[in-house]
VOPAGU-2260 file (C-alpha; in pm, 1 decimal, decimal comma):
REM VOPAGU-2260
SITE   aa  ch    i         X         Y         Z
SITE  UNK   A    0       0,0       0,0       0,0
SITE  UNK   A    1     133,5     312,5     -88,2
SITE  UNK   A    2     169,6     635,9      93,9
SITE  UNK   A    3    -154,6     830,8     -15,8
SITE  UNK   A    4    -319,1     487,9     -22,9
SITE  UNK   A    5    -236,9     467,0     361,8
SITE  UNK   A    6    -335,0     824,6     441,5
SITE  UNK   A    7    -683,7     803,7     278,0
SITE  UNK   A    8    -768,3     501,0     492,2
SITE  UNK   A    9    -646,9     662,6     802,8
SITE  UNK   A   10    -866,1     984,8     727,8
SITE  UNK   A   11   -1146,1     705,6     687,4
SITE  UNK   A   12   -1069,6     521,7     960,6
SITE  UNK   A   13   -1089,8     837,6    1193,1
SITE  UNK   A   14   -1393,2     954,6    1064,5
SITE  UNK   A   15   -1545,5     620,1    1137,9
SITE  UNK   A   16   -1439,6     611,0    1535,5
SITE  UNK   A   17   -1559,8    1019,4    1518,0
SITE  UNK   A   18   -1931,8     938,2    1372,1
SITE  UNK   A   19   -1989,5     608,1    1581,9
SITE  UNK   A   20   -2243,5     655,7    1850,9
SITE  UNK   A   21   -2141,0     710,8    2171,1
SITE  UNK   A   22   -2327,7     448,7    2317,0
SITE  UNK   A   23   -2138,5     240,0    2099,5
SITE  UNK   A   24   -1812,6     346,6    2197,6
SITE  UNK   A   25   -1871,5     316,7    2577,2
SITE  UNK   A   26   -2012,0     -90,1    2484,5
SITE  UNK   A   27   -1700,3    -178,6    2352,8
SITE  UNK   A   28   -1477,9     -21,0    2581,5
SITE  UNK   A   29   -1230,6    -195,6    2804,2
SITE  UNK   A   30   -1012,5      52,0    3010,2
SITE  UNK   A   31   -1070,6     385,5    3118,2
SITE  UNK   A   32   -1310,9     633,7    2936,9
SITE  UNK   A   33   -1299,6    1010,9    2950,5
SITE  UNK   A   34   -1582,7    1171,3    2987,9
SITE  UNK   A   35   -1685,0    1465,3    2792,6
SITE  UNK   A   36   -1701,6    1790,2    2935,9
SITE  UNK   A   37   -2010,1    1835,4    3163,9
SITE  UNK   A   38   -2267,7    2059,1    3003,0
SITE  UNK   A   39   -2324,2    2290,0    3331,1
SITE  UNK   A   40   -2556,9    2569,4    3166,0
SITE  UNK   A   41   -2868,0    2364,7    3077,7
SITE  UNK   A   42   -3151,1    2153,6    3258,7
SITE  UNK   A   43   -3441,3    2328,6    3451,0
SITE  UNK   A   44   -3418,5    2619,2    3719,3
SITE  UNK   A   45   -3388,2    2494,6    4066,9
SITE  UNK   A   46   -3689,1    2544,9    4214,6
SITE  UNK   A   47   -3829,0    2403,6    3881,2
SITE  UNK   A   48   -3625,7    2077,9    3950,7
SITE  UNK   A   49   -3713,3    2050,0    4315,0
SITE  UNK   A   50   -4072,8    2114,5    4215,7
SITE  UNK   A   51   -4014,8    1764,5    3991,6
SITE  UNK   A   52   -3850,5    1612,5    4212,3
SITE  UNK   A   53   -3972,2    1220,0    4287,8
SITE  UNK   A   54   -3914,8     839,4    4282,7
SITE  UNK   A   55   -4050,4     693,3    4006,0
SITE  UNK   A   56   -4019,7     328,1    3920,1
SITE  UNK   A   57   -4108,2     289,8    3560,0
SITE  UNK   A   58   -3817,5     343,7    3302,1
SITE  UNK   A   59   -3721,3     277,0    2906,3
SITE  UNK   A   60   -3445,6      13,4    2868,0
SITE  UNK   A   61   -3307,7     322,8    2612,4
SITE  UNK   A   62   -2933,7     352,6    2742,6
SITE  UNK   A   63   -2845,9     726,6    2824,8
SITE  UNK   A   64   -2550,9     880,3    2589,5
SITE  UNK   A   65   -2217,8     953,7    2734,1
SITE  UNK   A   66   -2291,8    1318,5    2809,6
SITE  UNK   A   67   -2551,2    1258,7    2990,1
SITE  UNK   A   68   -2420,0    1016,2    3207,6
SITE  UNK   A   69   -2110,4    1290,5    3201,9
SITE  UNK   A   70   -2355,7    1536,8    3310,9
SITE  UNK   A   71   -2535,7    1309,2    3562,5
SITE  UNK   A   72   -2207,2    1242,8    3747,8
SITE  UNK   A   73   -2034,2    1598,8    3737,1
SITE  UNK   A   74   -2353,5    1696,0    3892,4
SITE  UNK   A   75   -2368,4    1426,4    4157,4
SITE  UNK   A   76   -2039,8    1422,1    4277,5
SITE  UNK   A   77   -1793,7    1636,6    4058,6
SITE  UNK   A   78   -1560,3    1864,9    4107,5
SITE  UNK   A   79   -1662,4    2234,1    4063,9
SITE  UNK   A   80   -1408,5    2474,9    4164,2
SITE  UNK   A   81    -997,1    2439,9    4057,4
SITE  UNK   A   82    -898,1    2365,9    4423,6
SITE  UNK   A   83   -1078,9    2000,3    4375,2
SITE  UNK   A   84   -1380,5    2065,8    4560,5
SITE  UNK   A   85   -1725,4    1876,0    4505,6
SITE  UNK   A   86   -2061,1    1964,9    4438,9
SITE  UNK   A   87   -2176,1    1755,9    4725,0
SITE  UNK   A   88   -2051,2    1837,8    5065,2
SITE  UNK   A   89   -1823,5    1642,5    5301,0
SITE  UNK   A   90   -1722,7    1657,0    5675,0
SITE  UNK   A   91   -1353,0    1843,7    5678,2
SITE  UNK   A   92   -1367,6    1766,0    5275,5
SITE  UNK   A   93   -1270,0    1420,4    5344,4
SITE  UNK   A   94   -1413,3    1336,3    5047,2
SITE  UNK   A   95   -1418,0     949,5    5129,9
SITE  UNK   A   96   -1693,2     856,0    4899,4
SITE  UNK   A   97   -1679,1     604,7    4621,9
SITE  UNK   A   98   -1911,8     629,8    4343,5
SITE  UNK   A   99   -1950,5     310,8    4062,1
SITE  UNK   A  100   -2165,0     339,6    3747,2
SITE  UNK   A  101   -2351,7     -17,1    3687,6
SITE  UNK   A  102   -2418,2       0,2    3309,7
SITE  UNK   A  103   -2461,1    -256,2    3037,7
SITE  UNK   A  104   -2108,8    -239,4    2954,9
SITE  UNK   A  105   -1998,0    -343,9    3312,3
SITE  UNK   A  106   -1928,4    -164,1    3682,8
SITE  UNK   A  107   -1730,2     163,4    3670,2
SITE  UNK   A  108   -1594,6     382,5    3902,5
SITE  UNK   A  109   -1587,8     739,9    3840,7
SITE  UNK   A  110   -1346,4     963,0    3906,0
SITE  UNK   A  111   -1428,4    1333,0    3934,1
SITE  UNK   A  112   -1090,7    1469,5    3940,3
SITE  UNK   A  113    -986,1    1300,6    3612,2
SITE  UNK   A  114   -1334,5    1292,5    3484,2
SITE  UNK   A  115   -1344,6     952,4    3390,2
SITE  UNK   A  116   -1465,2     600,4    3430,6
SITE  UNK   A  117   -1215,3     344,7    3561,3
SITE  UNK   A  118   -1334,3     -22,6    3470,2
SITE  UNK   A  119   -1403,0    -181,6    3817,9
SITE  UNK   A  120   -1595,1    -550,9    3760,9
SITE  UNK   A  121   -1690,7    -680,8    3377,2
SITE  UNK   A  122   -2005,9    -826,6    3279,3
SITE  UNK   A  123   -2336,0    -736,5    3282,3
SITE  UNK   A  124   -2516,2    -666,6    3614,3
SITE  UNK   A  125   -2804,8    -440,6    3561,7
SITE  UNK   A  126   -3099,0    -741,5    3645,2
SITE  UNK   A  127   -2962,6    -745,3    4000,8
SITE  UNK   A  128   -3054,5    -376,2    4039,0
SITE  UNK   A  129   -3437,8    -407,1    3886,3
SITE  UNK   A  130   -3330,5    -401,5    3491,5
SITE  UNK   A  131   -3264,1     -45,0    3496,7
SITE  UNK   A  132   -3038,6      93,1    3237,3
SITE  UNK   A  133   -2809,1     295,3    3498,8
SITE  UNK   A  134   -2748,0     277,3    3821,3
SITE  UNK   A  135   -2567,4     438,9    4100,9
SITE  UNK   A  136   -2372,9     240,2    4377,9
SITE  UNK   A  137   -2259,1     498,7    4658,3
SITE  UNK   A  138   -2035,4     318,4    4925,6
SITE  UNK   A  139   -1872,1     514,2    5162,8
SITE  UNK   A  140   -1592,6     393,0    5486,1
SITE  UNK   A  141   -1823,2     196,4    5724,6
SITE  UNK   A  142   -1697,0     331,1    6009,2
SITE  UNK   A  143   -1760,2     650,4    5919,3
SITE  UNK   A  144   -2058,6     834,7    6132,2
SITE  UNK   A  145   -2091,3    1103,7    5863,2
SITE  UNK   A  146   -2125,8     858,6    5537,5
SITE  UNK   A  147   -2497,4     855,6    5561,8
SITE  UNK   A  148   -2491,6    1231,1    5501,4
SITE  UNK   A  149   -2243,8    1253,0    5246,3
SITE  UNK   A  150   -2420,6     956,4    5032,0
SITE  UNK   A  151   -2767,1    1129,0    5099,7
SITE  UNK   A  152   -2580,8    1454,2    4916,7
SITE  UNK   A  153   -2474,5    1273,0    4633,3
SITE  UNK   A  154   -2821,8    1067,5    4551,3
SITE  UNK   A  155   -3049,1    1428,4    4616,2
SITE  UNK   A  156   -2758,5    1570,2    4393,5
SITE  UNK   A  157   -2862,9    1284,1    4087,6
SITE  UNK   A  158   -3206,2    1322,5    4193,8
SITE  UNK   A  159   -3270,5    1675,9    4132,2
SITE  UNK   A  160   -3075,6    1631,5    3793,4
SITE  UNK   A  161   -3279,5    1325,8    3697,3
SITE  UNK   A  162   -3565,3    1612,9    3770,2
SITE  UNK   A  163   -3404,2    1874,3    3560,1
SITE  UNK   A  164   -3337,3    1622,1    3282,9
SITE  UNK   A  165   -3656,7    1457,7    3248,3
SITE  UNK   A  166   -3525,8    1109,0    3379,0
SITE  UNK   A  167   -3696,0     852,9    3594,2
SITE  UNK   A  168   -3510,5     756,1    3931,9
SITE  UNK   A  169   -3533,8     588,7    4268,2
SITE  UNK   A  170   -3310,1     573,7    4587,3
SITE  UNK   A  171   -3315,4     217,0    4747,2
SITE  UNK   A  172   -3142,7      43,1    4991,6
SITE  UNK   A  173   -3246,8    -273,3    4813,6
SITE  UNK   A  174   -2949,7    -404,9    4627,5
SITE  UNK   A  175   -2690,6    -210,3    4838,6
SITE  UNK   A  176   -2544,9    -616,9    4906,1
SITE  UNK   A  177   -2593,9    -738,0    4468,1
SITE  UNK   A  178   -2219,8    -668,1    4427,7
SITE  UNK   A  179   -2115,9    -804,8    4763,1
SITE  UNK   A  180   -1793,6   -1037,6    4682,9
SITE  UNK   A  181   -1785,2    -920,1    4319,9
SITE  UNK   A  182   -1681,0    -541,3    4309,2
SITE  UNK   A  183   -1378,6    -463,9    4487,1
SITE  UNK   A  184   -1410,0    -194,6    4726,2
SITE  UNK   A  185   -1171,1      -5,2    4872,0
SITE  UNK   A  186   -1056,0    -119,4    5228,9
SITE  UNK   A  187   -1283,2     -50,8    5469,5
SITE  UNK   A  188   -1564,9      57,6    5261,2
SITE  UNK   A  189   -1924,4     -56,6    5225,1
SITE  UNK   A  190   -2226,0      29,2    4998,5
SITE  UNK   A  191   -2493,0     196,0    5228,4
SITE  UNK   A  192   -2757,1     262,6    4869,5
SITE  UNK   A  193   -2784,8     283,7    4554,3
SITE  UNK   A  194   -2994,0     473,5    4282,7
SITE  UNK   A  195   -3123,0     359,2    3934,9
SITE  UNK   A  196   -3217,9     566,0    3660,8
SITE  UNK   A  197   -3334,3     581,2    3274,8
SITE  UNK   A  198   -3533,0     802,5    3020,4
SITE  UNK   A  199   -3930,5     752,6    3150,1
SITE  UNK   A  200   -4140,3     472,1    3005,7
């Protein structure tokens, strides 16, 4: 194959991973994704969200694009300002939360200072949380006295964006054990809730 042979199919090629669906892209990924920037200028107002704000168990199996789920997490537990700072709160900014993404693809965990998803268990474990197409595992050090109030940040966090978004959510406690021997967590740590989400039925 010659040289301009060799260029054309790498233009091709490129154009090719640019104009596959995101979706697609996160399906067949095996290490770490970066996000996309969060969109922070859009959704509803506020008072708007908290106005919408609910648990609702019906959902579309319809998988949610990678910036939403980019948006979803910045706003549940990202970082905000350049000193590394969260938009949830923490006792003496500990910030001793842990945060996995349980999506068709496999378990993630998501790290707000990189902005990215770090593989953390393969395979496909969405039946054990209900079926839904996302959900949200919060764990947290289980010794900790103040976890309960940093995870209950993070999930009204998701849930007012689920609000502003237009997505369907609910916070359970049911399914806080499904991963129990399967996802590595870090020492110490236990999941106290989770929260599944998808586009309304």
């Amino acid at each position: 194959m010659n040289r301009k042979n060799i260029v054309v199919v790498g233009i091709i090629a490129a154009l090719v991973a640019f104009f596959i669906p995101q979706g697609t892209a996160l399906a067949a990924q095996t290490g770490a994704i970066v996000l996309p920037k969060p969109e922070t200028d859009g959704g509803k107002p506020l008072m708007q969200a908290l106005s919408l704000r609910k648990a609702e168990r019906s959902f579309s199996d319809r998988e949610l694009p990678l910036q939403e789920l980019a948006n979803l997490l910045w706003a549940t537990w990202g970082v905000n300002r350049p000193d590394g700072r969260r938009t949830a709160p923490t006792a003496r900014n500990k910030q001793e939360v842990a945060v996995y993404l349980v999506l068709k693809s496999g378990v993630w965990l998501y790290d707000g200072l990189k902005n990215t998803l770090e593989p953390a268990l393969e395979g496909d474990f969405r039946e054990k949380f209900g079926g839904w197409p996302v959900t949200l595992v919060f764990a947290a050090p289980e010794a900790d006295r103040a976890a309960g109030m940093h995870l209950g940040s993070l999930y009204q966090n998701a849930g007012l964006y689920c609000a502003s978004a237009g997505l369907s959510n609910v916070v359970k406690t049911t399914g806080a054990d499904a991963l129990n021997g399967l996802l590595s967590l870090p020492t110490g740590y236990k999941v106290f809730v989770v929260q599944s989400l998808g586009y309304p039925q």
